[in-house]
Residue frames as qw, qx, qy, qz and C-alpha x, y, z in Angstrom:
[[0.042, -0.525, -0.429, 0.734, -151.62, -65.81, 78.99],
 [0.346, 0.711, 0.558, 0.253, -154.43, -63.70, 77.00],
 [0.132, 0.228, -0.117, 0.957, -154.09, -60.17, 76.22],
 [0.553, -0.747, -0.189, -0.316, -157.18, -59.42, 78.65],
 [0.794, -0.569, -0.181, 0.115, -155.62, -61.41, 81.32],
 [0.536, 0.048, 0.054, 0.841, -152.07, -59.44, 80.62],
 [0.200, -0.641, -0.086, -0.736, -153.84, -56.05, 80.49],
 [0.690, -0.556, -0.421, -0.196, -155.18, -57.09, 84.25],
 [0.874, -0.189, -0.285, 0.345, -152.12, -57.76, 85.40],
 [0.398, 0.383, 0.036, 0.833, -150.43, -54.87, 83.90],
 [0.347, -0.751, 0.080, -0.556, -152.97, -52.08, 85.61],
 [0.812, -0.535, -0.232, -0.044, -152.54, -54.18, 88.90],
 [0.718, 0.116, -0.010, 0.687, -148.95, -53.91, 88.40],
 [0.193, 0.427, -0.006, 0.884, -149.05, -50.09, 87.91],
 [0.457, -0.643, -0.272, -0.552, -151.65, -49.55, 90.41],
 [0.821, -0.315, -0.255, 0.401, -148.96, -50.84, 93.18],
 [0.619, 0.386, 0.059, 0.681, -146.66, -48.79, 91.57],
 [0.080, -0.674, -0.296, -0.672, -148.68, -45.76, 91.85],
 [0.567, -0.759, -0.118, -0.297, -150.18, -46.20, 95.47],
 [0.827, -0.004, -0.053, 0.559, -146.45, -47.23, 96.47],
 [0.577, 0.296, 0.071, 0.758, -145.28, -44.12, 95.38],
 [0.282, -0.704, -0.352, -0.549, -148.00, -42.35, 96.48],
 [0.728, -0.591, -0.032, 0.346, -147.13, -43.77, 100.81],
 [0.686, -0.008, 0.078, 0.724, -143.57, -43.10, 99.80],
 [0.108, 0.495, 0.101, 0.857, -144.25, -39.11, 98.89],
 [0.419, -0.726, -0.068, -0.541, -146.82, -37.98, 101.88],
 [0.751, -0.524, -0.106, 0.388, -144.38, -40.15, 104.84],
 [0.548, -0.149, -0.084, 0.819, -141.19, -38.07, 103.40],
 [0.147, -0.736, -0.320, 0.578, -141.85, -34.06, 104.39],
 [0.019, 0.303, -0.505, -0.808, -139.56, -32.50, 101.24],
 [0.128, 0.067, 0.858, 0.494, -141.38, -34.31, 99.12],
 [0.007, 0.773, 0.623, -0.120, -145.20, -34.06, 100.40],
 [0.019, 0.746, -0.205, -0.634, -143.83, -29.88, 100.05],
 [0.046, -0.226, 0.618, 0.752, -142.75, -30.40, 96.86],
 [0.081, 0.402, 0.868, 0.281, -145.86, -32.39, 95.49],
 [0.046, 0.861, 0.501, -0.075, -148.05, -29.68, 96.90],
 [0.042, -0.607, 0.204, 0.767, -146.05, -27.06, 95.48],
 [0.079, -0.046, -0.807, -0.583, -146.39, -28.84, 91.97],
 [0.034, 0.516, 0.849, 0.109, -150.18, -29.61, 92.32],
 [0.059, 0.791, 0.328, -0.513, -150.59, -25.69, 93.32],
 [0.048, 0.349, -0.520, -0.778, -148.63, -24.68, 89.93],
 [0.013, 0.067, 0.887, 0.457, -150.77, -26.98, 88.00],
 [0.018, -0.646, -0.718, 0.258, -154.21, -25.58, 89.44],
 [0.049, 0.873, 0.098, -0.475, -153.08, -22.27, 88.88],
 [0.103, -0.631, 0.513, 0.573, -151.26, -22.26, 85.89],
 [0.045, -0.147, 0.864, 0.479, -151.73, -25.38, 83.42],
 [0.168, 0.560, 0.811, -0.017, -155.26, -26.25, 83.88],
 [0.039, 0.741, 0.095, -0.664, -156.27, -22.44, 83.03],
 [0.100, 0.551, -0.497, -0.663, -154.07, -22.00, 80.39],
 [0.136, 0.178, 0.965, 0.136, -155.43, -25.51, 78.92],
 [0.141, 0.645, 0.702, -0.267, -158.92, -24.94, 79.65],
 [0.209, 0.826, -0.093, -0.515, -158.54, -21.02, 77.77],
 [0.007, 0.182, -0.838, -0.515, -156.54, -23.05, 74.56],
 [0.130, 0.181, 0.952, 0.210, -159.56, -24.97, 74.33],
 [0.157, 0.826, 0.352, -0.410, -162.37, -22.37, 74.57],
 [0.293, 0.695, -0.118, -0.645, -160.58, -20.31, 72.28],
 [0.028, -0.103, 0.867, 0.487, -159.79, -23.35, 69.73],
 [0.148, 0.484, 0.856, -0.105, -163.62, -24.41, 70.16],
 [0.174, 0.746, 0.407, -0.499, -164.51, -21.00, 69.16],
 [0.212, 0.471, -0.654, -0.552, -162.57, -20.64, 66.00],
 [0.185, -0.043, 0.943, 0.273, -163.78, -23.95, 65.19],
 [0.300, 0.620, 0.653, -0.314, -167.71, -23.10, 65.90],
 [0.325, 0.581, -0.005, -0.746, -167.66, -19.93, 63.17],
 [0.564, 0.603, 0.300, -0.478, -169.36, -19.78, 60.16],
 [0.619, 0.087, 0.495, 0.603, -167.47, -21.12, 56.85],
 [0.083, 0.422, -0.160, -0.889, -167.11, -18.55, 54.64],
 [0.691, 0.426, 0.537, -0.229, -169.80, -18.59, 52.09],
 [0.629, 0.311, 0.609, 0.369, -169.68, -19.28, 48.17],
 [0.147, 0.288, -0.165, -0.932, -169.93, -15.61, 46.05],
 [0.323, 0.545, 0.609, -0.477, -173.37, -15.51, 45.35],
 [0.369, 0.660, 0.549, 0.357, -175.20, -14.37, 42.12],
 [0.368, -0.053, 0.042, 0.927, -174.19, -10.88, 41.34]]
């Protein structure tokens, strides 16, 4: 088997996995609650705070080196 034809498999493999798990969380009730409790923390809360880390890291990054001392 190539490693292409092993990569293929592999997503195909996880992409069961996934959509598997996926039936298996929205048929049971706790769970579908729970997932949308997690996906409403993670809208409000991590993706923000992320999204403000990176603005303020992009803005420290954008200033101005400091320049050389100049001719007196």
């Amino acid at each position: 088997m190539t490693e292409s034809t092993a990569e293929k498999v592999a997503n195909v493999v996880i992409g069961l996995a996934v959509a598997g798990a996926a039936v298996y969380v929205l048929r049971n009730p706790s769970l579908r609650r729970a997932a949308l409790r997690l996906a409403a923390v993670t809208l409000t809360g991590t993706i923000p705070a992320w999204f403000r880390q990176e603005v303020e890291q992009g803005w420290r990054d954008s200033a101005p080196a400091e320049l050389p001392p100049g001719p007196a």
